[in-house]
Structures are given as structure tokens and as C-alpha cells.
C-alpha positions as protocol buffer text, in pm:
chain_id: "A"
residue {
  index: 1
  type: UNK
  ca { x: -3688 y: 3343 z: -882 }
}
residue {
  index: 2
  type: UNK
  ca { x: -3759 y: 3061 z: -1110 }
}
residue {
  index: 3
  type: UNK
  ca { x: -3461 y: 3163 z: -1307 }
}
residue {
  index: 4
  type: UNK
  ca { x: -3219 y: 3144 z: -1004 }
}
residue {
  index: 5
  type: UNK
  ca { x: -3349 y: 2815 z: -912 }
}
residue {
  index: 6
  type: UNK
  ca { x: -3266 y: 2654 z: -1259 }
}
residue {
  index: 7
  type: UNK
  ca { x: -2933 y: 2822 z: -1255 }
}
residue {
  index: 8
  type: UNK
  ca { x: -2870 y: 2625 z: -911 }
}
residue {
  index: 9
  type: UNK
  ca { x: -2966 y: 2301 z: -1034 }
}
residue {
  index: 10
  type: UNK
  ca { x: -2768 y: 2355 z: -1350 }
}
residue {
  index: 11
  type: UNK
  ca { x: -2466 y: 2415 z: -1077 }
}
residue {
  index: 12
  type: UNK
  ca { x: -2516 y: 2119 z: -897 }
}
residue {
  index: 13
  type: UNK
  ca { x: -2512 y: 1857 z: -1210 }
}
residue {
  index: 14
  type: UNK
  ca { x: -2213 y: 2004 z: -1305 }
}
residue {
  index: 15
  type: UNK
  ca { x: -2057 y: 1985 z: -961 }
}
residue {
  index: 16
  type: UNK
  ca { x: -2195 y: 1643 z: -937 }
}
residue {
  index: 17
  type: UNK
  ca { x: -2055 y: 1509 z: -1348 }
}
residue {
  index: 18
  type: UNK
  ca { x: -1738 y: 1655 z: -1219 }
}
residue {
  index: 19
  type: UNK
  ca { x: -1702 y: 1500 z: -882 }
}
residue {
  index: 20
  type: UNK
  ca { x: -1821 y: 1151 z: -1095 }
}
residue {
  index: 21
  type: UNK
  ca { x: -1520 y: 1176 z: -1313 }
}
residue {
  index: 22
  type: UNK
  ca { x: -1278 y: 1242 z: -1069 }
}
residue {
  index: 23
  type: UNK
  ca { x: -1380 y: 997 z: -896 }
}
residue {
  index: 24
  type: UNK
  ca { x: -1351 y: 766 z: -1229 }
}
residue {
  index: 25
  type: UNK
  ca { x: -1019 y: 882 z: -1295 }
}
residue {
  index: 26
  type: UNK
  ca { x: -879 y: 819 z: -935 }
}
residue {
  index: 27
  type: UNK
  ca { x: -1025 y: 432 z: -929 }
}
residue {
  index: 28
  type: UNK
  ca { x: -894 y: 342 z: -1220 }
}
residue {
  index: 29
  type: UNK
  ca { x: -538 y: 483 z: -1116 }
}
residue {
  index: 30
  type: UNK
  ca { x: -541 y: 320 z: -780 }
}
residue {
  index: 31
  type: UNK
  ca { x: -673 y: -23 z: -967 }
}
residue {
  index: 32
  type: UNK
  ca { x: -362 y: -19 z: -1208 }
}
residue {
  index: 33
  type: UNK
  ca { x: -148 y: 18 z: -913 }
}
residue {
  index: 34
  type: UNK
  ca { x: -304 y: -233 z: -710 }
}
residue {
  index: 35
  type: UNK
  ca { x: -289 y: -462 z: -994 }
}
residue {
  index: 36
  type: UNK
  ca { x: 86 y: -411 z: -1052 }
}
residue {
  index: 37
  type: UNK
  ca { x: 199 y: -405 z: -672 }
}
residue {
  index: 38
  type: UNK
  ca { x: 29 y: -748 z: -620 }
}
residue {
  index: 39
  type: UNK
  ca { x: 268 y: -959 z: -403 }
}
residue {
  index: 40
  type: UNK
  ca { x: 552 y: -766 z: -559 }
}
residue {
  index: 41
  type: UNK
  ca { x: 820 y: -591 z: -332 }
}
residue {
  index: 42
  type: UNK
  ca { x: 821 y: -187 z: -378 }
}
residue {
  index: 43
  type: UNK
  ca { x: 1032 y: 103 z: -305 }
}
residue {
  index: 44
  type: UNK
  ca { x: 866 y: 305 z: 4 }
}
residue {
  index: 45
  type: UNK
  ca { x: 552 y: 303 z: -200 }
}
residue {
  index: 46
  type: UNK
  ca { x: 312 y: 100 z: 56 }
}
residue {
  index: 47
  type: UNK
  ca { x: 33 y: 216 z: 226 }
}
residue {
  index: 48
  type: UNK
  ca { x: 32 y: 173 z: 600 }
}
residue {
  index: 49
  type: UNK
  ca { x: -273 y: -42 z: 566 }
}
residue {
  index: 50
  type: UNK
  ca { x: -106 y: -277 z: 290 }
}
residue {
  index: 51
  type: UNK
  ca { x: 156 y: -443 z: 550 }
}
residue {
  index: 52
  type: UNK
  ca { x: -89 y: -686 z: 709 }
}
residue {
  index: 53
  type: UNK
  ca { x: -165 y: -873 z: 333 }
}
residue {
  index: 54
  type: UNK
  ca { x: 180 y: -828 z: 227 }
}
residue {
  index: 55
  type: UNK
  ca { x: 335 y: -923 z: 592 }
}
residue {
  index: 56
  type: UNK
  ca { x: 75 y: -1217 z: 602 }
}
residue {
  index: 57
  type: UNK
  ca { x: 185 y: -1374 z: 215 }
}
residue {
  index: 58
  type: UNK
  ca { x: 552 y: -1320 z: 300 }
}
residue {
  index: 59
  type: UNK
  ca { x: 521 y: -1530 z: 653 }
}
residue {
  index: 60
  type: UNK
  ca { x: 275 y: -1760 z: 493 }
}
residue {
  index: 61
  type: UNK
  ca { x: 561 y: -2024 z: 453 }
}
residue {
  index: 62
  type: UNK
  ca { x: 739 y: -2033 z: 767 }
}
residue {
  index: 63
  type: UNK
  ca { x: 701 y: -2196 z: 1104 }
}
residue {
  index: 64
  type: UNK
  ca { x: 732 y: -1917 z: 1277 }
}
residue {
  index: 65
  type: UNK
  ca { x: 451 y: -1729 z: 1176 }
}
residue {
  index: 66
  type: UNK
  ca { x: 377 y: -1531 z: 1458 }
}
residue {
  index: 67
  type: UNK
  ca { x: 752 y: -1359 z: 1526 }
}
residue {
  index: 68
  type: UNK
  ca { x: 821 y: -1332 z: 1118 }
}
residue {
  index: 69
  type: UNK
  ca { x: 456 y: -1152 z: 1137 }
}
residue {
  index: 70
  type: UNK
  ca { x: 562 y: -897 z: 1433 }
}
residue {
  index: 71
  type: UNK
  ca { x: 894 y: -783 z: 1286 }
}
residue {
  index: 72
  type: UNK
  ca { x: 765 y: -775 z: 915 }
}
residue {
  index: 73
  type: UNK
  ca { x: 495 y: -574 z: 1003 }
}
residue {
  index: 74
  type: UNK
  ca { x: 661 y: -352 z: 1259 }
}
residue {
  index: 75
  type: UNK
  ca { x: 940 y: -285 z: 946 }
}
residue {
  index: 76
  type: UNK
  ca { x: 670 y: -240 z: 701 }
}
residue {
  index: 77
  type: UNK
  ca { x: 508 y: 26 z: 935 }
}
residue {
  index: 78
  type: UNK
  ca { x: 899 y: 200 z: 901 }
}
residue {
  index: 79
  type: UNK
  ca { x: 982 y: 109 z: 578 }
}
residue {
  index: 80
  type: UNK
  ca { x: 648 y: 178 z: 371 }
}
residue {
  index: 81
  type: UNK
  ca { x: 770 y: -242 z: 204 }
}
residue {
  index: 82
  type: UNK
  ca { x: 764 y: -538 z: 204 }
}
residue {
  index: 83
  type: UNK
  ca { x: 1000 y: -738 z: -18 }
}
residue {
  index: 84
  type: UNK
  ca { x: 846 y: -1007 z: -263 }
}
residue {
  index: 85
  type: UNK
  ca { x: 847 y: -1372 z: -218 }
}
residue {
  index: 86
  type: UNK
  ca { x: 854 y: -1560 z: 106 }
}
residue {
  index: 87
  type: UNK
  ca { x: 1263 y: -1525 z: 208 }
}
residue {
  index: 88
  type: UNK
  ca { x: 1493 y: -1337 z: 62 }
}
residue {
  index: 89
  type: UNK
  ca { x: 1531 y: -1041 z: -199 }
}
residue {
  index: 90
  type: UNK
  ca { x: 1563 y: -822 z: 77 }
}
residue {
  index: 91
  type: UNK
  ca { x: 1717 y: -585 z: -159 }
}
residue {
  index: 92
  type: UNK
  ca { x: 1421 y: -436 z: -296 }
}
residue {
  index: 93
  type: UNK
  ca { x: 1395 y: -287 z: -1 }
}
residue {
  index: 94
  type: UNK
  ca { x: 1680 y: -51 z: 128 }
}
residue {
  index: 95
  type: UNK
  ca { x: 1516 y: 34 z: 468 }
}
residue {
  index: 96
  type: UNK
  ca { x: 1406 y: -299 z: 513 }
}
residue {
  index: 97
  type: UNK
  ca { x: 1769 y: -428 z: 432 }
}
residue {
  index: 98
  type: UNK
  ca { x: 1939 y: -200 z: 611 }
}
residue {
  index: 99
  type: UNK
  ca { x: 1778 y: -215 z: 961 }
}
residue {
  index: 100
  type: UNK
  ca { x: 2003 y: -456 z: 1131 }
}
residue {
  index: 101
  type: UNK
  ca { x: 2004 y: -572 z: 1555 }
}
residue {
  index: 102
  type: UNK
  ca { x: 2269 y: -495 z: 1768 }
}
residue {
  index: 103
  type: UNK
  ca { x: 2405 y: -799 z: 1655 }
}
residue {
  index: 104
  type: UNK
  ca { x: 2433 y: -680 z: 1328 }
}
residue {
  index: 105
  type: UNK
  ca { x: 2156 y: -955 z: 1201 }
}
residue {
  index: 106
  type: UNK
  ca { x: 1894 y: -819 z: 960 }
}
residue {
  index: 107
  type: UNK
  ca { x: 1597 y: -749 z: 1163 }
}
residue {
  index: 108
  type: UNK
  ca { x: 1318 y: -770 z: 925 }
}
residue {
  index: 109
  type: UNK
  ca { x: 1265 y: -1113 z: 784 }
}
């Protein structure tokens, strides 16, 4: 009996030093990504949770805030980007540079 019980607890810190540097490893990814997607335009690559920051730094400079916030987050939500800078370089973004009104007008700003 005592035997078994070691044998379990042996199981369990190896689970547990396994679990720890998976963990590790998957941080440090997701940092280096964060780190090099900060306020930068991407390809698809957003999280759905990522448009609000992004959608709030690119309409941080206009005075319409509050329509430039709807229609860059509702394309962001689509799109999976956001391009960088305040105006402009919609290019980074096919989807987002793409999606025009009826009008023909670029939708997203």
C-alpha cells in the first residue's frame, strides 16, 4: 500500500512539472506576440477581445469618436484587424479594405 501511494505522488509532481512548463512555454509565446502586435496593424491575426484597445487607439484622434468606434469595432469583429495608426494604411488589412457601403465608400475607418 505504501508503495502505491509513493508511486501516486511521484505521478502527480510529474503531471504537475509538466503542466508548469507548458504553461511557461505558452506565456512566453503569447508575450512575444503581444509585444510585437502592439498598436501595429495585422493580417486576420486578432483576437476577438483585442478590437476594443486597438479600435479605441485608432479613434483616439478623431472627433467622432463614438461612430469611428462602432464601425471599427464591428469590422474588427469581421476582419480579425485593425490597421495601424490613427487614418489610413488601410491596406494592411484586406477585409478591412475591402468592405465598402453601397456607396462604394470604405466602411471601416
Amino acid at each position: 500500500m505504501a508503495l502505491a501511494g509513493r508511486l501516486l505522488v511521484l505521478l502527480a509532481v510529474v503531471l504537475l512539472a509538466v503542466s508548469i512548463a507548458e504553461h511557461k512555454a505558452f506565456a512566453s509565446r503569447t508575450e512575444e506576440q503581444r509585444q510585437d502586435n502592439e498598436h501595429q496593424g495585422g493580417h486576420g491575426s486578432l483576437k476577438i477581445y483585442e478590437c476594443k484597445p486597438k479600435c479605441d487607439y485608432r479613434c483616439s484622434d478623431t472627433k467622432y469618436r463614438k461612430p469611428c468606434l462602432f464601425f471599427c469595432n464591428k469590422c474588427c469583429r469581421t476582419c480579425l484587424c485593425v490597421p495601424s495608426g490613427f487614418y489610413g494604411n488601410r491596406e494592411e488589412c484586406a477585409c478591412y479594405n475591402d468592405w465598402k457601403t453601397k456607396e462604394g465608400e470604405h466602411k471601416c475607418p
